[in-house]
C-alpha positions in Angstrom: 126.0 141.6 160.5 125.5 142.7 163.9 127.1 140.5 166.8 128.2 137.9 164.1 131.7 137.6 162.7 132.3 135.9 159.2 135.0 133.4 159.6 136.3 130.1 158.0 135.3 126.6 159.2 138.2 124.7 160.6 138.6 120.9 159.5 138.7 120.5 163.2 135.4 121.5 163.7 134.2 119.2 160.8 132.2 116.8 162.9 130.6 119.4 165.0 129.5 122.1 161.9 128.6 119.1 160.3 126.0 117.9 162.9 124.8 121.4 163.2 124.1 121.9 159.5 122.2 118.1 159.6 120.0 119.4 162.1 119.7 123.4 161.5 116.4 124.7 161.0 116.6 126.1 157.6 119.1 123.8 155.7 119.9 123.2 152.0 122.0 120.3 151.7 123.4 119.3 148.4 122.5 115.5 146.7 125.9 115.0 145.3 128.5 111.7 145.5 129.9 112.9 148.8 128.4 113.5 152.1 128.5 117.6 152.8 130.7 116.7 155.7 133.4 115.9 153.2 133.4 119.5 152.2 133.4 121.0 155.7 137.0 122.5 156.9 137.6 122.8 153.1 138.2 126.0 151.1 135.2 127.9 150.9 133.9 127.1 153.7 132.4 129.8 156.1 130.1 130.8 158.9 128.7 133.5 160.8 129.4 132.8 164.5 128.6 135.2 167.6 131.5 136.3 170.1 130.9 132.4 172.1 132.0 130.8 168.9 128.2 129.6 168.2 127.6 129.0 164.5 124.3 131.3 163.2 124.6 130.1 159.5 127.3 128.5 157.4 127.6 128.2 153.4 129.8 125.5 151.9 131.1 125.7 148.4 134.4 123.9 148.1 135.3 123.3 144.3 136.1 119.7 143.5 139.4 118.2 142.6 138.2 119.1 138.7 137.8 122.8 140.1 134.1 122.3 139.9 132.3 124.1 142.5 128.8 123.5 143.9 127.1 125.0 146.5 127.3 121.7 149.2 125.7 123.0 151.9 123.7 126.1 153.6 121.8 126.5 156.4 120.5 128.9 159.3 120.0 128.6 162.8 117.0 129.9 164.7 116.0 133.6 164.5 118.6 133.9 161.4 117.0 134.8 158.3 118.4 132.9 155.5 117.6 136.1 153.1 119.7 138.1 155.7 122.6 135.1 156.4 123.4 134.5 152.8 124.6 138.0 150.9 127.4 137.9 153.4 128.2 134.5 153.2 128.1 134.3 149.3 130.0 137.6 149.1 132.6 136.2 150.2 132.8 133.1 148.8 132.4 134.3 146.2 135.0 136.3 146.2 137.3 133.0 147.7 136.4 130.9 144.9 137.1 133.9 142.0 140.8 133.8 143.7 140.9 130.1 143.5 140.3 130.2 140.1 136.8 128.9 139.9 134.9 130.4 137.4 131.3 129.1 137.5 129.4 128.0 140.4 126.6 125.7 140.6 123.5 124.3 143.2 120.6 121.9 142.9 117.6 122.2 144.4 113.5 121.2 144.4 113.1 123.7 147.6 111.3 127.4 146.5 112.5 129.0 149.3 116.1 128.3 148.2 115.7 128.6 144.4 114.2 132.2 145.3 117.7 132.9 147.0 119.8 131.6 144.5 118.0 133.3 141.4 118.1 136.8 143.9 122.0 136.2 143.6 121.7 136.3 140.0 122.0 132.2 139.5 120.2 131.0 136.1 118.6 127.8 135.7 120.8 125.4 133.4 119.0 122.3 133.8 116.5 119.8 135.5 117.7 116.4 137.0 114.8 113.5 137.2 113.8 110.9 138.9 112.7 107.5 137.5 112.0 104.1 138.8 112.0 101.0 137.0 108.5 99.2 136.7 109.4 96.6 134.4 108.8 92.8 135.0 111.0 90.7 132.6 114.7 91.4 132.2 116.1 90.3 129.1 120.0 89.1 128.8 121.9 91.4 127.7 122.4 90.8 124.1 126.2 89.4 123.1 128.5 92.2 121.5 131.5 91.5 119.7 135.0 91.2 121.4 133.5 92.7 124.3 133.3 91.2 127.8 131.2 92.5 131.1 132.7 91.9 134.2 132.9 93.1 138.1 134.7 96.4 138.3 137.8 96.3 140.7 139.6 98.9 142.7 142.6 98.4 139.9 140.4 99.5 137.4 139.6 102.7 139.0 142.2 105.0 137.1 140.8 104.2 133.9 137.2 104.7 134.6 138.3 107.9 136.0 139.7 108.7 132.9 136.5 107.4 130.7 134.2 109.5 133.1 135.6 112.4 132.3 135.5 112.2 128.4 132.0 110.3 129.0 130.5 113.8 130.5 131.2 117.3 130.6 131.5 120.0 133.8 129.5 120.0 136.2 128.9 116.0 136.0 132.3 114.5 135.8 133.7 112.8 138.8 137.1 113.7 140.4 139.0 110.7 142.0 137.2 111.0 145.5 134.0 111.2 144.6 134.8 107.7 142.5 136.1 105.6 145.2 133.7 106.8 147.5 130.5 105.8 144.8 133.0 102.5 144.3 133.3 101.7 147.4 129.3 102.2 148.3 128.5 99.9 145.7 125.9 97.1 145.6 126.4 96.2 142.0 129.5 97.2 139.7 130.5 96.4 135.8 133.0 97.1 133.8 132.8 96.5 129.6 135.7 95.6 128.7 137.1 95.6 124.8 140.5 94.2 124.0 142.0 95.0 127.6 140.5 98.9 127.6 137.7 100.3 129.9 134.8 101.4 127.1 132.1 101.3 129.6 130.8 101.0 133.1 128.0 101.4 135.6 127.8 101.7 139.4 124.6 101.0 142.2 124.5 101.9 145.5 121.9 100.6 147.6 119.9 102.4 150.9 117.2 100.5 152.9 116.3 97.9 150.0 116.4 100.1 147.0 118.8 100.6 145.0 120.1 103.4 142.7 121.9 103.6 139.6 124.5 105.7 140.5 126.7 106.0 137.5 126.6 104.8 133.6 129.0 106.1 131.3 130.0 105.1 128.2 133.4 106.0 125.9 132.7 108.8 123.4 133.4 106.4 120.6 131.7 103.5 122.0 128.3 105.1 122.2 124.8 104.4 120.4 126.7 100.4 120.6 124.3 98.8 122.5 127.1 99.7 125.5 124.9 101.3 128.3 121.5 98.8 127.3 123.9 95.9 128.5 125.2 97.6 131.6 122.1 98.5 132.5 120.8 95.0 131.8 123.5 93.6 133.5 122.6 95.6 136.6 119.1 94.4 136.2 119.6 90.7 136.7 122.0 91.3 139.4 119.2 92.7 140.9 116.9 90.2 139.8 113.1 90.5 141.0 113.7 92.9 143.3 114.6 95.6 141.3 111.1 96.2 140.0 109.7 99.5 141.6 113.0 99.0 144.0 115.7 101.2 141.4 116.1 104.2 140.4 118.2 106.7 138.1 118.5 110.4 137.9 119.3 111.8 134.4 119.1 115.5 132.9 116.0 116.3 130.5 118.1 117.2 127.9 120.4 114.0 127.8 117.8 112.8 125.5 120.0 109.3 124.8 119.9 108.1 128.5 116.1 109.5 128.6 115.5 107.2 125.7 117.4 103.7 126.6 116.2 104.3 130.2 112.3 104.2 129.0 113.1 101.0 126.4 113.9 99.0 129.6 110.9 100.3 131.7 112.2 102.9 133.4 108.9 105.5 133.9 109.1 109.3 135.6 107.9 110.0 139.4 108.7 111.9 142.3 109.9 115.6 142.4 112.3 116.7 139.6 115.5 119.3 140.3 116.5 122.1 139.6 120.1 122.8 138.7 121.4 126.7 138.9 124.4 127.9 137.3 126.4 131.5 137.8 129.4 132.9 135.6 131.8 134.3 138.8 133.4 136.7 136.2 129.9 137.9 135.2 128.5 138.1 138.8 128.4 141.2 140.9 128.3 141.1 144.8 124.5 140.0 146.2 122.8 143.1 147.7 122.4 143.6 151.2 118.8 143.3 152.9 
């Protein structure tokens, strides 16, 4: 592009690029475990900067430590053209990430303007995340299950949740390590189920200016449809007591139809703006067109 040179972000500049892409203009800033500025400094992440070092537009798509890579962060400075910015950004990450090994990519998002870019760059839609609230009034106990005991989740139990979560759900939704400690460490509420000294279950809420948000429920692939997830989420509910009605919320995707389904038993009811999740097969892809 004319005047602007594509280069990488430094981790030194992390703070700075990360203030920038807070308050750009035209910004798309994923809603993921970590803050973008995590991802900042990392590989892929690049900008368009003019000859005074001044950043014009960045793109931020750093895979995870499971190789998962989504598009964390993008954004445009005033006067740059986001339809203009981005083919030369995503060609080369896109080319970064193919040499990293990545092979799919994937972005969220609610905005038009930024769905219109990422379906121009050949992204399919994969899936839909919503939003519900809880609106119910009475919380039951949770009902007693067999040789099975609930109890607060501690740092020591952290390798084996890891190790649930990611037989619990498939790519693009599992958790690496850091994305874990950081959701553990942000927690309001935490549970582990517990059967015969092995993690089978466990569910996570962070909390942000008096609501709070279920964060994480998982349950072990042979410990599900056992009454597992109802009793971690009714366990989160009475540590929440009365103000978790209208106060908590969940996302899920509209195809997990058994999350969908224990979610509405306990009150949980839709609202607010659903989002769209985008997919793209690197080894499929072709570089984005030029305007």
């Amino acid at each position: 592009m004319s005047g602007l040179h594509l280069q990488p972000i430094p981790a030194a500049e992390r703070d700075s690029l990360a203030w920038w892409i807070d308050h750009a203009p035209l910004a798309h800033i994923h809603v993921g475990w970590l803050n973008p500025a995590r991802w900042v400094g990392r590989p892929v992440s690049l900008q368009l900067a003019d000859s005074h070092g001044r950043t014009h537009a960045a793109l931020v798509t750093a895979p995870d430590g499971l190789g998962v890579a989504w598009v964390q962060a993008f954004a445009c400075g005033k006067g740059q053209a986001p339809q203009v910015a981005w083919p030369t950004l995503w060609d080369a990450a896109r080319r970064a990430l193919i040499e990293l090994g990545v092979r799919r990519v994937w972005a969220m998002t609610s905005e038009p303007s930024f769905a219109d870019i990422l379906r121009a760059a050949d992204f399919q839609q994969s899936s839909e995340v919503v939003m519900l609230t809880y609106f119910g009034e009475r919380v039951d106990a949770p009902a007693a299950l067999p040789a099975i005991t609930l109890r607060h989740m501690q740092a020591a139990d952290l390798p084996a949740v890891l190790a649930l979560d990611n037989l619990a759900f498939t790519p693009p939704w599992q958790m690496d390590r850091e994305a874990l400690e950081t959701t553990f460490n942000a927690s309001a509420v935490s549970a582990l189920a517990v059967s015969q000294a092995e993690a089978i279950g466990y569910v996570l809420a962070t909390q942000s200016q008096g609501r709070l948000h279920l964060a994480r429920l998982a349950t072990a692939p042979g410990w599900q449809r056992k009454g597992i997830g109802r009793a971690l989420t009714l366990h989160l509910l009475q540590q929440a007591g009365r103000r978790a009605a209208g106060r908590l919320t969940v996302n899920t995707q509209i195809e997990n139809s058994a999350s969908l389904k224990l979610y509405h038993a306990l009150g949980f009811r839709g609202g607010g703006r659903s989002v769209v999740v985008y997919s793209l097969n690197l080894e499929h892809s072709s570089p984005a067109a030029h305007a």
